[in-house]
The first five atom37 places (N, CA, C, CB, O) and aatype in JSON, in Angstrom:
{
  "aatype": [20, 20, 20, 20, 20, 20, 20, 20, 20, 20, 20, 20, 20, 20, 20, 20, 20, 20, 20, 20, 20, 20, 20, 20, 20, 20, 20, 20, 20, 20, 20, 20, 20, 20, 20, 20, 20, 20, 20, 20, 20, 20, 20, 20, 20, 20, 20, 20, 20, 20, 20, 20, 20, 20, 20, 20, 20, 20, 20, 20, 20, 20, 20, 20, 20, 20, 20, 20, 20, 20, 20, 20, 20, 20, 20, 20, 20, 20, 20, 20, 20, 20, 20, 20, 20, 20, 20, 20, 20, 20, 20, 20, 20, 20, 20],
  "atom_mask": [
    [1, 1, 1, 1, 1],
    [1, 1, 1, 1, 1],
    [1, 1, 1, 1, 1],
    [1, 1, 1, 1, 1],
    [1, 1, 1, 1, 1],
    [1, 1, 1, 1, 1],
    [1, 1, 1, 1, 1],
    [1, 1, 1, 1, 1],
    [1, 1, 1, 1, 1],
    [1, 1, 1, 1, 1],
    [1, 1, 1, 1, 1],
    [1, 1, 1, 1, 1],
    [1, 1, 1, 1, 1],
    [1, 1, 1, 1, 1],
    [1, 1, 1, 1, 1],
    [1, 1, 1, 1, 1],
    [1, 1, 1, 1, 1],
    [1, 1, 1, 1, 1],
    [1, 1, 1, 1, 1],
    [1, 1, 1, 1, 1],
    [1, 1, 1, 1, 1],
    [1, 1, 1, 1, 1],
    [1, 1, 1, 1, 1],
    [1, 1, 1, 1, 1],
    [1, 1, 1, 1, 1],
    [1, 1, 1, 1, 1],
    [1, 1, 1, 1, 1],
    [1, 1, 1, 1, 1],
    [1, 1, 1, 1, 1],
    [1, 1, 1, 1, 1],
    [1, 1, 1, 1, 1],
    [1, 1, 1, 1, 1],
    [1, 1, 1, 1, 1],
    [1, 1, 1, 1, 1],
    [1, 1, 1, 1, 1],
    [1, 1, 1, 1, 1],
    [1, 1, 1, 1, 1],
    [1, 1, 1, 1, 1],
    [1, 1, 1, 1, 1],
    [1, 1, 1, 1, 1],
    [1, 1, 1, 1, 1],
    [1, 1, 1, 1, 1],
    [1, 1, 1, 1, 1],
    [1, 1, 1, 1, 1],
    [1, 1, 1, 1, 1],
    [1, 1, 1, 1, 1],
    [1, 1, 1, 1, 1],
    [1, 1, 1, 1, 1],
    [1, 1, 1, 1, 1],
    [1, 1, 1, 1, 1],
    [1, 1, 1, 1, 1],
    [1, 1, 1, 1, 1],
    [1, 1, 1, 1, 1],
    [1, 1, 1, 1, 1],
    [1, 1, 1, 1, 1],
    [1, 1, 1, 1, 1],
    [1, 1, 1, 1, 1],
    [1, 1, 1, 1, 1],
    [1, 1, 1, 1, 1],
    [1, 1, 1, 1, 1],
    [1, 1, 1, 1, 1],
    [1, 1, 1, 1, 1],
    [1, 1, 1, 1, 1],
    [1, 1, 1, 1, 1],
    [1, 1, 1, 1, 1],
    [1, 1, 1, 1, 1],
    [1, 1, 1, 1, 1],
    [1, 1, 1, 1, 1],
    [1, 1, 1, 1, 1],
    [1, 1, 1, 1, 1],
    [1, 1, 1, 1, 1],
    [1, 1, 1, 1, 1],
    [1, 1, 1, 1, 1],
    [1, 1, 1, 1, 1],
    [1, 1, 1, 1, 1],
    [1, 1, 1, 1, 1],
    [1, 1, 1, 1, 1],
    [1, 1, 1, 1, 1],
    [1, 1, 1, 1, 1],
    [1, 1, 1, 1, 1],
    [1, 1, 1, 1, 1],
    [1, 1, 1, 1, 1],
    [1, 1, 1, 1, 1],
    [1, 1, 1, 1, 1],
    [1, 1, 1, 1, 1],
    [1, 1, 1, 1, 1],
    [1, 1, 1, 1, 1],
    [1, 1, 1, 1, 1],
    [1, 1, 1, 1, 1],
    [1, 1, 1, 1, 1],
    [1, 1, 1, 1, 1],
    [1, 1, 1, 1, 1],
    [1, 1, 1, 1, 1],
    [1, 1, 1, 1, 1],
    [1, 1, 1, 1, 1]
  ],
  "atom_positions": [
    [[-10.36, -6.75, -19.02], [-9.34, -6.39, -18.07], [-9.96, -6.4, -16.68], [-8.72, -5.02, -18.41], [-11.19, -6.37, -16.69]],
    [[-9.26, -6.42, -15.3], [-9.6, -6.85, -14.16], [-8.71, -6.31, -13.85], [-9.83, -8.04, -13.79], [-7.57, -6.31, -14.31]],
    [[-9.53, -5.38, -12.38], [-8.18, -4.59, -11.52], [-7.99, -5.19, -10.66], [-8.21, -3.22, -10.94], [-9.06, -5.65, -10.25]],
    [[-6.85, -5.61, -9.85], [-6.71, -6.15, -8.82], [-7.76, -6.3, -7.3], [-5.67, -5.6, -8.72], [-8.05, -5.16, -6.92]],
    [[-7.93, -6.6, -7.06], [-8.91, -6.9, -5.81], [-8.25, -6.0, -4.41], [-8.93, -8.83, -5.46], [-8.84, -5.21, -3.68]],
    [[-7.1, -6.37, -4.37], [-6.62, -6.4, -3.01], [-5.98, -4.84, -3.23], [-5.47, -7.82, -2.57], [-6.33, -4.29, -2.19]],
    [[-5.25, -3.87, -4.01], [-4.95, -2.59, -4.71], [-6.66, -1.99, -4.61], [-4.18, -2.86, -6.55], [-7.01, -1.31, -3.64]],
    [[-7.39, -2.26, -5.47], [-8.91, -1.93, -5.76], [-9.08, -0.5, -4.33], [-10.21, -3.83, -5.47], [-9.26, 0.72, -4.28]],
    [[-8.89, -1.68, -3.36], [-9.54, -0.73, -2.57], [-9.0, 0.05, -1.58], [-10.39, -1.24, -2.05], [-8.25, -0.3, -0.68]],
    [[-9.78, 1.94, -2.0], [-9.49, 2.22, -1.41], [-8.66, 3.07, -0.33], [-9.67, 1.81, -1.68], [-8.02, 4.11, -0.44]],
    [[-8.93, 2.23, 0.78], [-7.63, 2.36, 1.55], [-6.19, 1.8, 1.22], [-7.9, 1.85, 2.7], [-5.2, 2.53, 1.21]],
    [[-6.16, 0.54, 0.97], [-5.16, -0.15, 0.13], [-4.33, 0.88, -0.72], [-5.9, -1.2, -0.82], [-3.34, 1.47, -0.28]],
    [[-4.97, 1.07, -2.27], [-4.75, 1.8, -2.85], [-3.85, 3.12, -2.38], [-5.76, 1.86, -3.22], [-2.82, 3.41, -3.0]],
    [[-4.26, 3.8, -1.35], [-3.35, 4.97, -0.32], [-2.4, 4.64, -0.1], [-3.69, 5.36, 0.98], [-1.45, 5.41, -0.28]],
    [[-2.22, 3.47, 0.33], [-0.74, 3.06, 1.15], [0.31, 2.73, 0.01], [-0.89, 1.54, 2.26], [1.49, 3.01, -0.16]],
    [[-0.71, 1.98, -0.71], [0.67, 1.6, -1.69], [1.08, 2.63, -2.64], [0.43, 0.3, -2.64], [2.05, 2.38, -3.35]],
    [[0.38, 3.93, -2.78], [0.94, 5.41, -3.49], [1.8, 5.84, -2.41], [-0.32, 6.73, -3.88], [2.94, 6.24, -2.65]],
    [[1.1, 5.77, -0.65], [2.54, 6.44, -0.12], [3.67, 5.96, -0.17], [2.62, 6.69, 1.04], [4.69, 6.64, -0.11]],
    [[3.62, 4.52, -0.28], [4.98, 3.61, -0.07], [5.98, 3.25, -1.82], [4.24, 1.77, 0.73], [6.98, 2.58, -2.08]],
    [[5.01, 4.15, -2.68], [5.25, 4.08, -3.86], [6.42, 4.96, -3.58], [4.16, 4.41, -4.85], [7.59, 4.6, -3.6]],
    [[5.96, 6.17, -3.32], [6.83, 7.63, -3.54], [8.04, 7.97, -2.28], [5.54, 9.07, -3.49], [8.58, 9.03, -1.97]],
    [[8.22, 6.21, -1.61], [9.47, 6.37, 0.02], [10.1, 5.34, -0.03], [8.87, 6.38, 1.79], [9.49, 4.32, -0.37]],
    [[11.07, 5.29, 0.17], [11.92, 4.4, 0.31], [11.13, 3.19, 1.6], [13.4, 5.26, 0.7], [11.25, 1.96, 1.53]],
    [[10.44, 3.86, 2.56], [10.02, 3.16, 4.04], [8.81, 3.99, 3.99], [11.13, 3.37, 5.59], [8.63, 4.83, 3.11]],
    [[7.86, 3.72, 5.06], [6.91, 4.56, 6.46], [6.52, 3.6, 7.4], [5.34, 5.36, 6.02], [5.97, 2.51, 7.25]],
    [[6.96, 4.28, 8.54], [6.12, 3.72, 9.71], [4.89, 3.68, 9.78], [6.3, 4.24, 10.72], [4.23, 4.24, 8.91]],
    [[4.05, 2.77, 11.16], [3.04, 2.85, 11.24], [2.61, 3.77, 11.41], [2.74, 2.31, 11.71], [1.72, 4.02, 10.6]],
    [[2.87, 4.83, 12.44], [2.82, 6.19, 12.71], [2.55, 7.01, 11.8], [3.8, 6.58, 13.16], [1.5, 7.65, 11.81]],
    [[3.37, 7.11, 10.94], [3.06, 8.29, 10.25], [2.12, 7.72, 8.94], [4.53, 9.15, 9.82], [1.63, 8.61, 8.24]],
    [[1.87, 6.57, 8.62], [0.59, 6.07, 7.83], [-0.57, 6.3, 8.45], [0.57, 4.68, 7.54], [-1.51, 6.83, 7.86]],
    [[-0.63, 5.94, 9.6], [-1.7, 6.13, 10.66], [-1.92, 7.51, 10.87], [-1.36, 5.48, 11.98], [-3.08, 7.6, 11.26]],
    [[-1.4, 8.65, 10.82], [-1.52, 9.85, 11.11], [-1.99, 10.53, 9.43], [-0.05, 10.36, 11.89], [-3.03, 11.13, 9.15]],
    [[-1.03, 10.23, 8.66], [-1.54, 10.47, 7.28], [-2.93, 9.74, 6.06], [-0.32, 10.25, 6.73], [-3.32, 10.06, 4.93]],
    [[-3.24, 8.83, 6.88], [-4.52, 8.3, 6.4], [-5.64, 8.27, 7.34], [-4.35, 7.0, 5.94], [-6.71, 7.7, 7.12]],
    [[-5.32, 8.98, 8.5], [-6.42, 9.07, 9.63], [-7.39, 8.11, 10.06], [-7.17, 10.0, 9.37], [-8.57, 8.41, 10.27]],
    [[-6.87, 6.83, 10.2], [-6.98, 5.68, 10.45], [-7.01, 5.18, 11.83], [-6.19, 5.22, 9.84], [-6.19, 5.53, 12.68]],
    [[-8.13, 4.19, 12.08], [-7.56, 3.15, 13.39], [-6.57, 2.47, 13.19], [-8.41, 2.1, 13.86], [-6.11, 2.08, 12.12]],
    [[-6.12, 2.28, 14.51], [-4.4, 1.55, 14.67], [-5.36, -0.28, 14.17], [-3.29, 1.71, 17.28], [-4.77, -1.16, 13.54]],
    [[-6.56, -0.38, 14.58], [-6.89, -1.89, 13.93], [-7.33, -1.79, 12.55], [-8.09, -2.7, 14.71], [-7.05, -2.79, 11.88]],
    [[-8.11, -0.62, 11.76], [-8.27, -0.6, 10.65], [-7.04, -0.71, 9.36], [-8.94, 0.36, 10.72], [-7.1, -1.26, 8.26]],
    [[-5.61, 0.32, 10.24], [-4.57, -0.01, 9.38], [-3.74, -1.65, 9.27], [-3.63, 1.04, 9.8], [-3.15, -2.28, 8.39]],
    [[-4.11, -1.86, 10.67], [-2.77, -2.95, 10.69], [-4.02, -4.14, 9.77], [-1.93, -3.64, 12.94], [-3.41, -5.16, 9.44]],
    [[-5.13, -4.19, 9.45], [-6.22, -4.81, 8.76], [-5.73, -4.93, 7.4], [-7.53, -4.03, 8.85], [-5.6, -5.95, 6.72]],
    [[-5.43, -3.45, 7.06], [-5.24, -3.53, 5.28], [-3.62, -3.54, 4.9], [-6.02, -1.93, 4.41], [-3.12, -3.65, 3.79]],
    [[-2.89, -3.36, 6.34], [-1.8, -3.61, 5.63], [-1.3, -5.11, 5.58], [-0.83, -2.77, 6.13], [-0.47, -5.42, 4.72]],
    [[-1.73, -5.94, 6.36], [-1.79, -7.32, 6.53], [-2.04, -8.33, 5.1], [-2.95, -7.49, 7.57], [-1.5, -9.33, 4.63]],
    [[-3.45, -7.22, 4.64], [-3.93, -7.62, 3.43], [-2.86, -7.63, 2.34], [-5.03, -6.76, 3.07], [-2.78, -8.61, 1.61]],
    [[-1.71, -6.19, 2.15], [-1.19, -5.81, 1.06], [0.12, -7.07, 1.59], [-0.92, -3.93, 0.83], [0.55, -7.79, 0.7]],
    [[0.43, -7.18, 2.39], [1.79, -8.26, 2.96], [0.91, -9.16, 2.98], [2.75, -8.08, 4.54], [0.94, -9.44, 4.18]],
    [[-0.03, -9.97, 2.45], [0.25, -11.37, 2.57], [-0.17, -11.5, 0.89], [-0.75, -12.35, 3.92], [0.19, -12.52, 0.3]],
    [[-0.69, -10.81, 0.4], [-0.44, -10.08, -1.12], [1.14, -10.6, -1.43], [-0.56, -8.05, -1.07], [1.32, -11.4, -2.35]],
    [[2.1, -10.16, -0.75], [3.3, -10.22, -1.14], [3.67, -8.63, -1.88], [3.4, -11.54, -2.09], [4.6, -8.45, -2.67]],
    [[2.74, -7.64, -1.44], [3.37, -6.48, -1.65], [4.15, -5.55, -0.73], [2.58, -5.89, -2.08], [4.67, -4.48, -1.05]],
    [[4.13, -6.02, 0.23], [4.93, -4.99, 0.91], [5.54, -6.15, 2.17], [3.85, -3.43, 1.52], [5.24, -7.25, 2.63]],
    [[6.46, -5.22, 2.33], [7.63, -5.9, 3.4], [7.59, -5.41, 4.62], [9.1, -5.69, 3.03], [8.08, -4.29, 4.74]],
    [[7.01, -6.05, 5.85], [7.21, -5.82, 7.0], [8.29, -5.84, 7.96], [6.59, -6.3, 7.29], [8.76, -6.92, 8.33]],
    [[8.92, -4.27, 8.56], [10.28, -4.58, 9.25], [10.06, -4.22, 10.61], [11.56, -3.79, 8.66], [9.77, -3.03, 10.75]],
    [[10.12, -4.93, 11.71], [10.02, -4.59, 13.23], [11.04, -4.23, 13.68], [9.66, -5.52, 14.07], [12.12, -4.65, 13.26]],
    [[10.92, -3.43, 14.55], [12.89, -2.83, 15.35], [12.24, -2.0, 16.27], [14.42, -1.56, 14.12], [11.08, -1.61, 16.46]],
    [[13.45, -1.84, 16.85], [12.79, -1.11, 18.3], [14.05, 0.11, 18.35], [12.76, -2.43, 20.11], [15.27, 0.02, 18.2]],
    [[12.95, 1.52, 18.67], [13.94, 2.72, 18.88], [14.35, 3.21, 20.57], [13.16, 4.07, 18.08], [13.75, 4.03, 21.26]],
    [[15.46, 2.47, 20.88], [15.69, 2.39, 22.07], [14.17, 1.05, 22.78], [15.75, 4.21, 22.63], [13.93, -0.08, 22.35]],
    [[13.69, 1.58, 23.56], [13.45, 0.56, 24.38], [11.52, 0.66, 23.14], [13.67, 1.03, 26.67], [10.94, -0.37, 22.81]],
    [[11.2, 1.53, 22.9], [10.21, 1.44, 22.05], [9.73, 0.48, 20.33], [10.3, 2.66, 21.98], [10.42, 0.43, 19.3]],
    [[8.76, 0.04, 20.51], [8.97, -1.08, 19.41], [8.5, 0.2, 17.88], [7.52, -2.91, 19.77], [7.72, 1.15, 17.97]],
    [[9.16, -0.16, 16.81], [8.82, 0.75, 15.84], [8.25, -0.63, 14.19], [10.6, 2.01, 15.6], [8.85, -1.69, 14.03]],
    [[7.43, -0.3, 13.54], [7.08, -1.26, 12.49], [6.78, -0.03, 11.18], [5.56, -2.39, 13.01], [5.95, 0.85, 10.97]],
    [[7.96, -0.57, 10.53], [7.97, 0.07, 9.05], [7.48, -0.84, 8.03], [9.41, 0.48, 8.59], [7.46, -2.05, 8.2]],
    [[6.91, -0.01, 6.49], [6.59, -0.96, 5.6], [7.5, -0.52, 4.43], [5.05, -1.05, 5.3], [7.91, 0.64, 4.36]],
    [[7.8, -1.38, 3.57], [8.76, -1.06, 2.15], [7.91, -1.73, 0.92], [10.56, -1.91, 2.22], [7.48, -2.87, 1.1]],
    [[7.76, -1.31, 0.14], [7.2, -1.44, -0.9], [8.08, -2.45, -1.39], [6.99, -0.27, -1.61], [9.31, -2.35, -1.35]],
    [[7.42, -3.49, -1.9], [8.27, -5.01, -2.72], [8.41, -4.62, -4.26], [7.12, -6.79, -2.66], [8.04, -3.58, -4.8]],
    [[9.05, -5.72, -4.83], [9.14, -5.26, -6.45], [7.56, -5.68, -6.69], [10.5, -6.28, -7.65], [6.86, -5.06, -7.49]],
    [[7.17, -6.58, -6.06], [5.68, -7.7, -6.7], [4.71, -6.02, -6.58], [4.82, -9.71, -5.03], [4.23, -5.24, -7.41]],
    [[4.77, -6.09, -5.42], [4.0, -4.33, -4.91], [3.73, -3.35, -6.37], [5.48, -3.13, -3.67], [2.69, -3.05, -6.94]],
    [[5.28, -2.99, -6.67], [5.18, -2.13, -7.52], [4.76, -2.29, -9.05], [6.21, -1.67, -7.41], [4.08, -1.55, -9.76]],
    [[5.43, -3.59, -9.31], [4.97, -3.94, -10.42], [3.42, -4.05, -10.45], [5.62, -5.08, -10.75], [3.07, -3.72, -11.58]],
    [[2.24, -4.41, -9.62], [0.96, -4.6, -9.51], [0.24, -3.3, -9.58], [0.7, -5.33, -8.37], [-0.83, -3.11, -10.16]],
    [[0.96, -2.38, -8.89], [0.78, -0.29, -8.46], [0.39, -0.77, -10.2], [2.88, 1.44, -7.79], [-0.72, -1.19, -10.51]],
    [[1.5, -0.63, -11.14], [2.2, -0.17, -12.11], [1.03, -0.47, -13.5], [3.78, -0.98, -12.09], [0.53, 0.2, -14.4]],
    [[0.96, -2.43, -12.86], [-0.6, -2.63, -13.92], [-1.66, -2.08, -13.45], [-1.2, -4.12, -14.15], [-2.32, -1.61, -14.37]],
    [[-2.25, -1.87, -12.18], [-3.39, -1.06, -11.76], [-3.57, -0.16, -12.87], [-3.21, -0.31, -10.4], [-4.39, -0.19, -13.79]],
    [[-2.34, 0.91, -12.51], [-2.24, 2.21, -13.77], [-2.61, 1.83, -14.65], [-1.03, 2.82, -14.27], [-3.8, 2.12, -14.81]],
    [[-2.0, 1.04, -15.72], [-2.26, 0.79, -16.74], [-3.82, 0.44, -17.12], [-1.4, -0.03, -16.95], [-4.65, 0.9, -17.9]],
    [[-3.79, -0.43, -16.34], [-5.74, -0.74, -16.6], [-6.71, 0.31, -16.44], [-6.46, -1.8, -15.48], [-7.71, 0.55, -17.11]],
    [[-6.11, 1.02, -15.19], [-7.22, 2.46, -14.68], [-7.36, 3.25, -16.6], [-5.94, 4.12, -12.96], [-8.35, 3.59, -17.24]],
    [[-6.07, 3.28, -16.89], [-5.6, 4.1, -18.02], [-6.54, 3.61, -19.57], [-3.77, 3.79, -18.14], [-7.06, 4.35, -20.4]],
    [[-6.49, 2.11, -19.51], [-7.27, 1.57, -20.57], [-8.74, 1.95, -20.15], [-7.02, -0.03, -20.76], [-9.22, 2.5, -21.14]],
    [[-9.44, 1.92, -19.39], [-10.61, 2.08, -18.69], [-11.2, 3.26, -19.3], [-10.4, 2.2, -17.21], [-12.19, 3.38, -20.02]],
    [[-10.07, 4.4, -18.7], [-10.44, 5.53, -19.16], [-10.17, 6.19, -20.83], [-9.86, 6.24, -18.21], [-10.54, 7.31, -21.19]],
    [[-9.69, 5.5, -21.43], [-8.99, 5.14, -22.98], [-10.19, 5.29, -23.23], [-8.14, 3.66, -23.54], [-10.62, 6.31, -23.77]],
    [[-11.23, 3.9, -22.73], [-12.67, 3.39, -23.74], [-13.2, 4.99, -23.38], [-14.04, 1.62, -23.01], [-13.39, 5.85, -24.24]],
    [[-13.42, 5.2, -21.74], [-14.55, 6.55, -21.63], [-14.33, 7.33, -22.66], [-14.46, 7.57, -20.31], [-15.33, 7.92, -23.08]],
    [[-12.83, 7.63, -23.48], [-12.77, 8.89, -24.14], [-12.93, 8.61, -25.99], [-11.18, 9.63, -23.63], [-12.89, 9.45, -26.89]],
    [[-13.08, 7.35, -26.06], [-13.55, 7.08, -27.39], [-14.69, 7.16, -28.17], [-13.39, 6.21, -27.52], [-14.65, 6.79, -29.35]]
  ]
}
């Protein structure tokens, strides 16, 4: 079994549990909740969207630009085998 590469790590890994458990999050409040550089995040989330896990939406609140992420089905379904493998992994430790 083989865990994903791009999930594996991490920081990665964080985002796609927060975006697991929301409908949305902004950059903002990922950036504030993973205590992150504004270049270290927009780094790994780039990684998880060109992955094809997550969906990038730009809009602007009033004259301010705002960038949300949404978790894709590909996203979740990948979260979902991670689990599963983490789970077999730890299966063997307990045998």
């Amino acid at each position: 079994m083989e865990f994903d590469k791009v999930i594996h790590e991490p920081v990665r890994l964080r985002i796609m549990m927060i975006l697991a458990g929301v409908e949305q999050a902004d950059f903002n409040f990922l950036l504030t909740t993973l205590s992150l550089t504004r270049g270290n995040l927009s780094r790994h989330v780039e990684k998880l969207e060109s992955a094809g896990y997550l969906k990038v939406k730009k809009s602007f609140n009033g004259k301010m630009p705002n960038t949300s992420y949404q978790l894709m089905q590909k996203g979740s379904k990948a979260l979902a085998q991670y689990w599963e493998n983490l789970d077999a992994v730890r299966q063997l430790g307990l045998s």
